[in-house]
C-alpha positions in Angstrom: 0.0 0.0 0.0 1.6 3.1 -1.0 2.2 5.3 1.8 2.4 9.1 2.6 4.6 10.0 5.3 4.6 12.9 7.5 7.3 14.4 9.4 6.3 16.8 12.5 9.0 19.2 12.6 6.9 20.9 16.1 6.8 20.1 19.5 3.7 21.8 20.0 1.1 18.2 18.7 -2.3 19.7 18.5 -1.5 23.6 19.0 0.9 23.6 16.2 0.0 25.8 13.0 2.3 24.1 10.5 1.1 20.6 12.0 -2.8 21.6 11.6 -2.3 22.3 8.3 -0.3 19.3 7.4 -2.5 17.1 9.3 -5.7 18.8 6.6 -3.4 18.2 4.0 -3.0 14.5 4.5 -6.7 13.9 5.7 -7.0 15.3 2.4 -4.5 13.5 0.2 -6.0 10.3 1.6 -9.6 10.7 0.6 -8.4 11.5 -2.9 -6.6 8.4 -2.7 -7.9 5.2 -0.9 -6.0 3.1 -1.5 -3.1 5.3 0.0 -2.5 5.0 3.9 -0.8 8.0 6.1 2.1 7.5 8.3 3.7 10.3 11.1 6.8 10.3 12.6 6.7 12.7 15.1 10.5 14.2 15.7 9.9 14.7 19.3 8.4 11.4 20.4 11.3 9.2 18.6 14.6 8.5 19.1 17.3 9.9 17.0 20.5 8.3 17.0 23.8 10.3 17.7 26.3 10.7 14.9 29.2 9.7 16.6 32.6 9.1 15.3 31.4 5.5 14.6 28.8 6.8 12.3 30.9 9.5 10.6 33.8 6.6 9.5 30.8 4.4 8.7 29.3 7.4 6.3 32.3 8.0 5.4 33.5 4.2 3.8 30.3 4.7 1.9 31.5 7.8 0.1 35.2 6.8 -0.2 34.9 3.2 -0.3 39.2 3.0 -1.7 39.8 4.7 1.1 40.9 2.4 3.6 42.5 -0.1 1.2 44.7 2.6 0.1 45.5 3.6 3.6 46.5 -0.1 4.3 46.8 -2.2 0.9 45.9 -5.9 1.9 48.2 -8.9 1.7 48.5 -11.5 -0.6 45.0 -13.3 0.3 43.8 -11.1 2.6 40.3 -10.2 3.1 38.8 -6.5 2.8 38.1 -5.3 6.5 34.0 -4.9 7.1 32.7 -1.9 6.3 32.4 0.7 9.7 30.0 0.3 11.7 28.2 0.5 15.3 24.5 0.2 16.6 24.1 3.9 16.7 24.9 3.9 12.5 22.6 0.4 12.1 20.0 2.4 13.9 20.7 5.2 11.3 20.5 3.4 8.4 17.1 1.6 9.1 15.6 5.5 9.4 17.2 6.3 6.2 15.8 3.6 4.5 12.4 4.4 6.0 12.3 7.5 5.0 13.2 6.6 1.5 10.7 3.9 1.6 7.8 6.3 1.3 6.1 7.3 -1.8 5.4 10.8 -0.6 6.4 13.0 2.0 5.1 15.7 4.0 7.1 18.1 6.9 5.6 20.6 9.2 8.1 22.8 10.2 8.0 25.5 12.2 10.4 28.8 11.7 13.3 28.9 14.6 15.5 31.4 14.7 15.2 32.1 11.1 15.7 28.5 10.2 14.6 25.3 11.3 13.9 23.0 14.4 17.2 21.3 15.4 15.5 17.9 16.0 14.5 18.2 12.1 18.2 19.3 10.9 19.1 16.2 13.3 16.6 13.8 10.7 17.9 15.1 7.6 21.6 14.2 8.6 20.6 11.0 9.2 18.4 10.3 6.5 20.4 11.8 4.0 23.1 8.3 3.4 24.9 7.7 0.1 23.2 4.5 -1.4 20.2 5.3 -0.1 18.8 8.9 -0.1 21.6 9.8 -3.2 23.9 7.6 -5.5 26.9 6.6 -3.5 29.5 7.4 -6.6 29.2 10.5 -8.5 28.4 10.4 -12.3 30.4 11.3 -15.1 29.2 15.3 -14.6 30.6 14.8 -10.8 27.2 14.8 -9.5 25.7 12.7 -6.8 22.1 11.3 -8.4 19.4 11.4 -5.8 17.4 8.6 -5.5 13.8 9.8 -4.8 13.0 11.0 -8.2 9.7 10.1 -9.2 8.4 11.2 -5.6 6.0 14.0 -4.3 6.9 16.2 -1.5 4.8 18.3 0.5 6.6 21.3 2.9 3.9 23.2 5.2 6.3 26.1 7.0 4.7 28.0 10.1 6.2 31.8 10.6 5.5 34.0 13.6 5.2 37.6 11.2 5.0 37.8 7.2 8.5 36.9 5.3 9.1 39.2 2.6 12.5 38.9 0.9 14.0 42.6 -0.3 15.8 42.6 -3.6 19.4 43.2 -2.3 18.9 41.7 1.1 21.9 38.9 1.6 19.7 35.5 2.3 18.6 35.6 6.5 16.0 32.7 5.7 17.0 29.3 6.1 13.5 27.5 6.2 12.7 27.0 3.6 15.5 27.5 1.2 17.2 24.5 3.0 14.7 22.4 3.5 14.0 22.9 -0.2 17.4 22.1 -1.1 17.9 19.0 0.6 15.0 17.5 -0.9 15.4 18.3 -4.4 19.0 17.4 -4.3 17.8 13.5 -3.7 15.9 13.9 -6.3 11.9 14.8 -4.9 9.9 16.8 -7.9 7.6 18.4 -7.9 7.8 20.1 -4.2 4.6 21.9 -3.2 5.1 24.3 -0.2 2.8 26.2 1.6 3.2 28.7 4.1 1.0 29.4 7.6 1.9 33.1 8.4 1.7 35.3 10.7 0.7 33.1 13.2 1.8 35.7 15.8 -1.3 38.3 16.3 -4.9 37.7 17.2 -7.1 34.7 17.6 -9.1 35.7 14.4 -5.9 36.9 12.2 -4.6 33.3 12.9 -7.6 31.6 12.3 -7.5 33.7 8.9 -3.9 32.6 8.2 -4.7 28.9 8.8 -8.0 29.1 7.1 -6.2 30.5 4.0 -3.3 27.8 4.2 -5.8 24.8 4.7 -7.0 25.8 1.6 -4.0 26.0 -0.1 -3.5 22.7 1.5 -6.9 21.5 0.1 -5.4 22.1 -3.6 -1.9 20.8 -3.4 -3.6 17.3 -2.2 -6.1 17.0 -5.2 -3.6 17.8 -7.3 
């Protein structure tokens, strides 16, 4: 059963405004599609696995997989070392390939500090492995292929006042823009992002800001 996964970036369940409008969205995307079931993996409820040194060599074999043969050539008969590994990067690679398992995915994320939640920049490190988010060797243009293509994302962003980028401004935003660039550079197209904001004001101005983005929400999932 093909399966639409939802990442809650907030630690705020029920009163947050980027998860109300994801939870619409996928209450949404399901009725269109039946045969479709929704999944949520909420950031603050799970464990996340430390990227110790462990984890880095691990990652790290997977890139450069000469590496350690050229740093100590084997003997006549030898046999290649294991690859690096620990229970912390095992644990890390079975949420990597969880993530990439799913036909569809869908973040709420709320705005901190101009970018993001550090338990969601914490996910994308570990979900982002060579071999499995993105092509472990690079191609013949020196790029890394992400492995996602063919997949729909869906990015619903809560902000406390309006964002409005000047023309001239250096880039102070780090949402969206990285969100953005993560998943596109594993390959996710198209990417449909919505946007709650303000959420900081009145009771009826942020009922107006998440009536409007429900909506929005209502048209990305018929889409």
């Amino acid at each position: 059963m093909p399966t639409l996964l939802h990442i809650e970036a907030s630690p705020n369940g029920d009163a947050s405004a980027s998860g109300t409008v994801a939870r619409h969205l996928a209450k949404k995307y399901i009725e269109h599609r039946p045969k479709w079931k929704l999944e949520t993996v909420n950031l603050w409820a799970v464990r996340l696995p430390d990227l110790d040194p462990a984890c880095l060599a691990a990652h790290g074999s997977l890139m450069n997989p000469g590496t350690a043969a050229a740093a100590a050539p084997l003997r006549k008969g030898e046999a290649p070392p294991p690859p690096a590994t620990s229970p912390e990067w095992e644990e890390a690679l079975g949420i990597a390939a969880h993530f990439a398992s799913a036909d569809a995915l869908l973040f709420s994320v709320p705005m901190w500090n101009f970018g993001v939640p550090y338990r969601l920049k914490h996910y994308i490190d570990l979900v982002m492995q060579p071999g499995i988010a993105f092509a472990a060797e690079p191609d013949g243009r020196g790029h890394f292929p992400g492995k996602m293509t063919g997949k729909k994302a869906f990015t619903v962003y809560s902000r406390g006042g309006t964002w409005i980028p000047k023309v001239g401004e250096p880039l102070v935003e780090h949402q969206a823009a990285w969100l953005r660039q993560c998943l596109r550079f594993v390959g996710f197209s198209p990417i449909r992002e919505i946007f709650v904001e303000p959420t900081s004001g009145s009771p009826k101005m942020l009922h107006h800001t998440l009536a409007a983005a429900c909506h929005r929400a209502e048209e990305h999932a018929a889409e």
